[in-house]
C-alpha positions as CSV (number, residue, x, y, z in Angstrom):
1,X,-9.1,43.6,-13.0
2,X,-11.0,47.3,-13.5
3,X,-10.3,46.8,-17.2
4,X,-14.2,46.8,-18.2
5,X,-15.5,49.4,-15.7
6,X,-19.1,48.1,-15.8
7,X,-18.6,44.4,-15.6
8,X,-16.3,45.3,-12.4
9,X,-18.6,46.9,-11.1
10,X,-21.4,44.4,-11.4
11,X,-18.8,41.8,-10.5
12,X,-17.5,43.5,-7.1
13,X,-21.6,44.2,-6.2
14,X,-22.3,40.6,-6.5
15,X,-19.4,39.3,-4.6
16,X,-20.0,41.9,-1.9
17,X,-24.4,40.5,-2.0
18,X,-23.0,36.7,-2.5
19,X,-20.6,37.5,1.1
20,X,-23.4,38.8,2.7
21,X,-25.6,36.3,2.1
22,X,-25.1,32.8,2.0
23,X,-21.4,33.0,0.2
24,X,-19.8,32.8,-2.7
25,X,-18.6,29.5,-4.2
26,X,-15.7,29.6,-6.4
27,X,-15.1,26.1,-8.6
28,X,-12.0,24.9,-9.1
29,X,-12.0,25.3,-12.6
30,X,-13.2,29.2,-12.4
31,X,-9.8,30.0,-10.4
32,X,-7.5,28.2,-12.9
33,X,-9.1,30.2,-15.1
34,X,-8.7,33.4,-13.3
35,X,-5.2,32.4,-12.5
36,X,-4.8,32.6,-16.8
37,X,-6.3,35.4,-17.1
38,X,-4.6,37.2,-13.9
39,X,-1.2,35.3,-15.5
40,X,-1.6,37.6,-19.0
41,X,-2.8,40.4,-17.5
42,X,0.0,43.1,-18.3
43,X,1.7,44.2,-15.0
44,X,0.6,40.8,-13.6
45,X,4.0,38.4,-12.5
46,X,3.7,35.1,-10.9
47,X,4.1,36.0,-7.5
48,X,1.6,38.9,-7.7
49,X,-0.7,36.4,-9.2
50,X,0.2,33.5,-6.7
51,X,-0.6,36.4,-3.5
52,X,-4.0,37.5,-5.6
53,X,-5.3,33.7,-5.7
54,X,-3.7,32.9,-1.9
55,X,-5.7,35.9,-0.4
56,X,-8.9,34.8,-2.2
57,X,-8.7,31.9,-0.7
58,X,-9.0,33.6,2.9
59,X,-11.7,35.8,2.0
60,X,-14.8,35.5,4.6
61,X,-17.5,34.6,2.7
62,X,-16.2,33.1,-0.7
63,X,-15.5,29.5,-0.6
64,X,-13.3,28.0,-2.7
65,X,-12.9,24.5,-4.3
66,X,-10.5,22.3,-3.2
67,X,-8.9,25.4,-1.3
68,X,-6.6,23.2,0.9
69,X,-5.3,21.7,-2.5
70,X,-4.7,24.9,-4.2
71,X,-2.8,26.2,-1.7
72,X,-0.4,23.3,-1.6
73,X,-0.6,23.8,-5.7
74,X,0.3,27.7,-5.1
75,X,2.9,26.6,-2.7
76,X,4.5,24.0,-5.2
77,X,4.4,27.0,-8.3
78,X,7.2,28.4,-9.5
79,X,8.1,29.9,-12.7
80,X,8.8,26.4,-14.5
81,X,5.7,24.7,-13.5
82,X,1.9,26.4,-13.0
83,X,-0.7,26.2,-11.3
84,X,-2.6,23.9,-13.0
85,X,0.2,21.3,-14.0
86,X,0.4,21.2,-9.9
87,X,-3.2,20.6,-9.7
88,X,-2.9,17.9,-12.0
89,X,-0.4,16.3,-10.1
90,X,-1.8,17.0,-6.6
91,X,-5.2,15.3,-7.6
92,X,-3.7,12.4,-9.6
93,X,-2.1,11.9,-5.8
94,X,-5.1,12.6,-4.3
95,X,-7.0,10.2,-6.0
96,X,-4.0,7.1,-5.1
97,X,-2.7,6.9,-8.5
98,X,0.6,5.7,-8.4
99,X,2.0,7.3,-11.5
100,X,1.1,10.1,-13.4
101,X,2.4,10.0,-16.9
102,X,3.2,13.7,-19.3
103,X,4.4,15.1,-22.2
104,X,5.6,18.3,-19.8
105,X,9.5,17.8,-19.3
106,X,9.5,20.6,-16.4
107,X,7.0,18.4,-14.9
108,X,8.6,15.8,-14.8
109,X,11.9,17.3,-13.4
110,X,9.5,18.0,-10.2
111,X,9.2,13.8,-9.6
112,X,6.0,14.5,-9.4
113,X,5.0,12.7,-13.1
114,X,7.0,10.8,-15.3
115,X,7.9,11.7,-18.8
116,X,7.1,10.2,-21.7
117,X,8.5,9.8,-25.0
118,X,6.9,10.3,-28.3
């Protein structure tokens, strides 16, 4: 983000050692969390966020978690429903289950979960 000059620094040095050594490993959990931060990040809209975490993901060198599911998730994104809702719902399929129930009524519009009442 270049908003804390020496912690970029220190973080683009050890990406660029990490990718030319044995890689960089990015959890799953670390990019939902970048994808936060990146999402509140003045100057920062959903679709420059959505091409920031797709081009990570081709990066030689950095592997990412579950990459072939976050790119379906990034591909499923839009404005009403995140990343990480479509996470939720692409592992809950992953994983066979055969209903995924939420609070989230714009996640439930998808079809993807069902909504349920309080």
């Amino acid at each position: 983000m270049g908003d804390d000059p020496a912690q970029s620094t220190a973080a683009r040095a050890a990406i660029e050692k990490g990718t030319q050594g044995k890689g960089v490993f990015v959890p799953l959990l670390v990019l939902v969390e970048l994808y936060w931060v990146l999402k509140s990040a003045p100057g920062w809209d959903a679709a420059k966020v959505h091409q920031a975490l797709g081009s990570l993901l081709e990066v030689e060198g950095i592997e990412v978690d579950q990459a072939p599911t976050i790119r379906e998730a990034l591909d499923l994104s839009s404005g009403a429903v995140g990343l990480a809702d479509n996470l939720i719902t692409l592992t809950a399929k992953t994983r066979g289950c055969s209903r995924l129930l939420t609070f989230n009524a714009r996640l439930a519009k998808t079809g993807r979960a069902t909504l349920m009442r309080a």
